[in-house]
N, C-alpha and C positions, 0 to 999 in steps of 0.2 A: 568959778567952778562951772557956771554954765557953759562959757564960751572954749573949755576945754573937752567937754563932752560933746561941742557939734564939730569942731577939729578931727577928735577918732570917726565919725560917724562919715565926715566926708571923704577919710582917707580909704573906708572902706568899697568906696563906689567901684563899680568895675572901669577896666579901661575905655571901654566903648560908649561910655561917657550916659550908659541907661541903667536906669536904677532895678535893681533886681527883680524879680515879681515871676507868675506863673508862668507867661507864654517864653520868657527867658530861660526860663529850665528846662523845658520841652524841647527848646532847639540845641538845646546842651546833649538832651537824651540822645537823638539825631544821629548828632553829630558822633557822638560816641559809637550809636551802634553803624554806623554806614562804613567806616576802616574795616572793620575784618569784615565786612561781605566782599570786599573786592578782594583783599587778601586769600578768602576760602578759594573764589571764582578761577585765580591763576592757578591755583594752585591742582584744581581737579583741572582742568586745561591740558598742563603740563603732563597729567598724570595719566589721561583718556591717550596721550599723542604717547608715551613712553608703552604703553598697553600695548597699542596698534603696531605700534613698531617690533616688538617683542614678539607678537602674537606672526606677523612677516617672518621672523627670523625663525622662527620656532615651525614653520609651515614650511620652509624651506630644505629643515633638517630631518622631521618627525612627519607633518602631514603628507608629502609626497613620497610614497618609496612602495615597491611593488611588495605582492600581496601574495601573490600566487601564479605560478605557472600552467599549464594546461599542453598534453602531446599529443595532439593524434595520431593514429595508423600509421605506423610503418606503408611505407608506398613505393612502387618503383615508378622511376620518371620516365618520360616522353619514349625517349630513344633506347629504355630497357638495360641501361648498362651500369645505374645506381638506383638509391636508393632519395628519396625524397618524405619530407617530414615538417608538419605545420606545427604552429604554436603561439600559444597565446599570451601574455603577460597581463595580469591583473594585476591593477592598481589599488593600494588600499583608500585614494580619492577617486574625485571627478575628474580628473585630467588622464591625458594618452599618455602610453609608453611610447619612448621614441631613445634609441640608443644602438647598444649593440649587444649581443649576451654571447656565452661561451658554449661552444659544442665539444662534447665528449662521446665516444664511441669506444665500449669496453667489449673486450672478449677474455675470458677465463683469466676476468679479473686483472686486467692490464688493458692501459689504453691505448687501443691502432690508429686511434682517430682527435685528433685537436681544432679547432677551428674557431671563427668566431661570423656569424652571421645578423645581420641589421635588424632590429626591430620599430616598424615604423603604425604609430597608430594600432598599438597592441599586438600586432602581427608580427610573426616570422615564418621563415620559409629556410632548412634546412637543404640541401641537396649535395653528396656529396656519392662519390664514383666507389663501386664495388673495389676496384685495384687500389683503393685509396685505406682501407679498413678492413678488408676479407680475410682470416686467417684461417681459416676453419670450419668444418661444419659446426652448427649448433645453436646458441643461445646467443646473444649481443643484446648489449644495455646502451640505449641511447638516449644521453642525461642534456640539460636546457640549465647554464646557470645564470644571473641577473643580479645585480646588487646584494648580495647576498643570500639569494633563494634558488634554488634548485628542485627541479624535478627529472624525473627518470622514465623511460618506458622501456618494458625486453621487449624483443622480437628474433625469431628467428628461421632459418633459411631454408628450413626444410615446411615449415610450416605456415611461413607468411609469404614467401617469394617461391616455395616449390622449385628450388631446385639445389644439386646438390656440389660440392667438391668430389673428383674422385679419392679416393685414399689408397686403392689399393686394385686388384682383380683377379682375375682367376684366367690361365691360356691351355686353351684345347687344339692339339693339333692331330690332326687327321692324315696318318700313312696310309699312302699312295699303293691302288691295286692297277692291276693290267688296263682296268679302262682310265685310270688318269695318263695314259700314257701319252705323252704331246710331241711335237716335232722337236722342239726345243730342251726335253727332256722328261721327268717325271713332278706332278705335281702335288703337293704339301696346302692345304688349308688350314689356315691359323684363325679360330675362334679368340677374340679376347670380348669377356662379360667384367665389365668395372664393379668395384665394391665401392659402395658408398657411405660412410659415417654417420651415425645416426638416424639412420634410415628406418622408416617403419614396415617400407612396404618398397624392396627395391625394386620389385618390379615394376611399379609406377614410379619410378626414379630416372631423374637422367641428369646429368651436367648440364653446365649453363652455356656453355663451350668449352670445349678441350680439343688439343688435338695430341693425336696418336701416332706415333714413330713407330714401326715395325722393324728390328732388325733380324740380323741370322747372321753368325758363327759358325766355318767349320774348323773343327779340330784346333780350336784354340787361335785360329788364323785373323785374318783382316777380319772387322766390323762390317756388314753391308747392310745398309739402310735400304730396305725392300718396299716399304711402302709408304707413307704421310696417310692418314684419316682426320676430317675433320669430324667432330661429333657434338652433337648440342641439340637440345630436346628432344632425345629421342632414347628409345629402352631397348631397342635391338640393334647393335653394330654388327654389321655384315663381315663374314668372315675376309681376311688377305691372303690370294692365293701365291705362289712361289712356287716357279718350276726351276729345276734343281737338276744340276746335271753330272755330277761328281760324288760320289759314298763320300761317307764319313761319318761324325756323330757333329751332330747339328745342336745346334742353341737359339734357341729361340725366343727375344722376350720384346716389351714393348717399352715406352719412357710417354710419360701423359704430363702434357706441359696444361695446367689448369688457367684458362686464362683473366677469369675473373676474381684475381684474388693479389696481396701485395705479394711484390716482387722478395720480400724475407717470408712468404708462407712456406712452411714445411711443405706443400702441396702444390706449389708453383712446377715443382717436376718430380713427378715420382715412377721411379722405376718398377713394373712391376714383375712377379715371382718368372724366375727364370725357367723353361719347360725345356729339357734335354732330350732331344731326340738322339737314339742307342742309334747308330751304326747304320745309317741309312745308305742302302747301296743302288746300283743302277743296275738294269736286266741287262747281261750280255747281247750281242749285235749279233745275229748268225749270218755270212757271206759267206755265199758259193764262190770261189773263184772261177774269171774267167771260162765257164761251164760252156760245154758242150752242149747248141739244143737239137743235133740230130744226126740221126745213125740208123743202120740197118741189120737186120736181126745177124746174129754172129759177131756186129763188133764190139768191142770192151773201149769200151771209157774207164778213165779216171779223173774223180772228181776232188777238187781239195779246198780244206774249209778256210778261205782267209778272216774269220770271225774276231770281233774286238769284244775280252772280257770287260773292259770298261772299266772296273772297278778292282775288279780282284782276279779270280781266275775261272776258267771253263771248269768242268769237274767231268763231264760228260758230254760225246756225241752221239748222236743218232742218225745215222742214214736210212731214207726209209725210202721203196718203189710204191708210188698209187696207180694203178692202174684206174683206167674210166672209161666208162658206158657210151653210148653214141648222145646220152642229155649231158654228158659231162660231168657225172653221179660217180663217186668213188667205187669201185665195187671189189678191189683190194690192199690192202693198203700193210704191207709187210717191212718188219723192220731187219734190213739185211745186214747191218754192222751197230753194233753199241758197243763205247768204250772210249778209248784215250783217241783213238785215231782220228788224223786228221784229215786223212784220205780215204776215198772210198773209192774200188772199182768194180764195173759191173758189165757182164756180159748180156745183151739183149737175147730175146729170145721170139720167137713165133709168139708167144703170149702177149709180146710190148707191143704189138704191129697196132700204128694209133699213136695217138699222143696220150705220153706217160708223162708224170711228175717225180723229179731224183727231188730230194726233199732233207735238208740239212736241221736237224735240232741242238741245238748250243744248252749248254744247263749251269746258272750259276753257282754262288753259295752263298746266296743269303735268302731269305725266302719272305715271297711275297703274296702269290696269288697261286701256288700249284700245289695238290698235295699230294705226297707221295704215298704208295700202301702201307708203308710203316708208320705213317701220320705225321712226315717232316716236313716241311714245305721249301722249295727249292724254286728258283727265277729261270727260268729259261726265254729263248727267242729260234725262230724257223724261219729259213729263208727255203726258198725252192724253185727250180727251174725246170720246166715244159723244155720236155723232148718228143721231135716228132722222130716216130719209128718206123722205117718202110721193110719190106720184104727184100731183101735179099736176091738178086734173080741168077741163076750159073746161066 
């Protein structure tokens, strides 16, 4: 019995050939608890690097992306002939914006204007040409877009660039009295005063540049282009004058090509209100024909009128004798034939001895400068020819 109870006691020894006891259990504890520390250790390792990587990708999508926009002041550029405009892109990090953003330019809510301009280190710099966006006078929205943010500023042209489109005008023309009378004929001044759109105060108003066509029409006939004006900063255009040498009824108007604005603006040319002039006629021509300048008391002359009505017809002559002073001072002045005749004769007399003036007056029908005692006004012209008169001797 003995030697079967130390048989089990020996099978039970460990393999490491040490007999069981304290310090053996201890390194058993150990050993047990040291596998899962290395196991937790990979395992937050793997977990800190899956974080960081995550936390990358997520920075990439979410942390970088703009915040806000910012426009300043509408501005005109350098050279005067657009319009220029800063801007800023705020980031919702610490990093620049650097890309490109989207330009819009609205007028009455449509857009004249597309574009796309660089944003480098927050910045942009817009600049884009009045012919490129202008349609109108008035308001304009000028909007900045960026990864999906946008902003807007108005501005407008009466109020930030001072100046204006023409739209329309008003023509004053000034009929012609005895003293516009010219070598070349009679002269016509044409006022034109532009109207401008939305205008507060047109008389501090003026185009930015335009220019100005002058025509004239008569009688429904050929077009003639009478004058060019250029006009740009300025509130009084000088009138265009036209001398004219044939009646009729005239037409008068002007065509305003606006130049700072797109070539589809309604305002790129606009005709403005047509002004008719009624029945514009020329003062008949009075000629003496081949006149006699001298004679002796007793003889008779006859004098005849080769006068050109010009336009329509004589209505009336006048033959008239002045006689004159030794200062050359009228001191009679009688009118010896009125009427259709185109001939006048005259017998000198002891009173003509001197030098007389035979004196031709032509009288139109249309009236301009003369008014007659029933309050009509008629056109006339006087030609006259210096007779010297001797005595007579038997």
């Amino acid at each position: 019995m003995v030697d079967t109870v130390e048989a089990e006691l020996v099978n039970d020894e460990p393999s490491n050939g040490r007999r069981p006891g304290r310090q053996d259990d201890k390194n058993d504890e150990e050993e047990y608890i040291i596998e899962p520390f290395y196991t937790n250790k990979l395992f937050l390792t793997v977990t800190v690097v899956i974080v960081i990587i995550l936390s990358i990708v997520a920075y990439g999508y979410v942390g970088s992306h703009v915040k806000e926009i910012l426009i300043n002041e509408v501005q005109t550029n350098g050279d005067d002939d657009g319009i220029n405009v800063k801007f800023w892109v705020i980031m919702s990090q610490w990093d620049r914006a650097n890309g490109n953003a989207d330009i819009f330019i609205y007028y009455d809510n449509q857009v004249t204007y597309s574009g796309t301009v660089p944003v480098s280190n927050d910045q942009g710099l817009a600049e884009v040409k009045y012919q490129e966006f202008i349609m109108g006078n008035g308001e304009y929205v000028f909007r900045v877009e960026m990864d999906g943010v946008s902003k807007e500023r108005t501005f407008n042209l009466a109020n930030d660039l001072q100046w204006f489109l023409i739209e329309d005008g008003t023509i004053t023309v000034t009929e012609p009295t005895s003293d516009d009378k010219l070598e070349e004929g009679y002269s016509l001044k044409i006022f034109f005063q532009p109207t401008y759109g939305n205008a507060e105060n047109e008389r501090s108003s003026y185009p930015k540049l335009a220019t100005v066509d002058y025509y004239i029409q008569r009688d429904g006939g050929e077009e003639q282009l009478i004058s060019t004006v250029q006009i740009g900063n300025q509130v009084t255009i000088e009138p265009v004058e036209y001398a004219y040498t044939t009646s009729g009824n005239y037409t008068v108007w002007v065509t305003v090509e606006n130049f700072f604005c797109r070539s589809d603006s309604p305002y790129i040319n606009v005709k403005i209100t047509e002004k008719v002039i009624g029945d514009i006629n020329i003062n008949p021509v009075a000629t003496i024909a081949s006149p006699s300048t001298s004679a002796q008391t007793g003889d008779t002359r006859t004098y005849s009128s080769d006068s050109d009505p010009t336009d329509g017809q004589i209505t009336k002559y006048w033959w008239t004798v002045q006689r004159m002073d030794e200062n050359g001072d009228v001191i009679t002045d009688d009118i010896i034939a009125e009427g259709f005749e185109k001939k006048f004769s005259y017998t000198f007399t002891d009173d003509d001895v001197g030098d007389i003036y035979i004196s031709l007056v032509v009288w139109g029908d249309y009236p301009i400068d003369y008014e007659s005692p029933d309050g009509s006004k008629i056109e006339y012209d006087m030609d006259s020819v210096q007779v010297r008169v001797t005595a007579k001797l038997f």
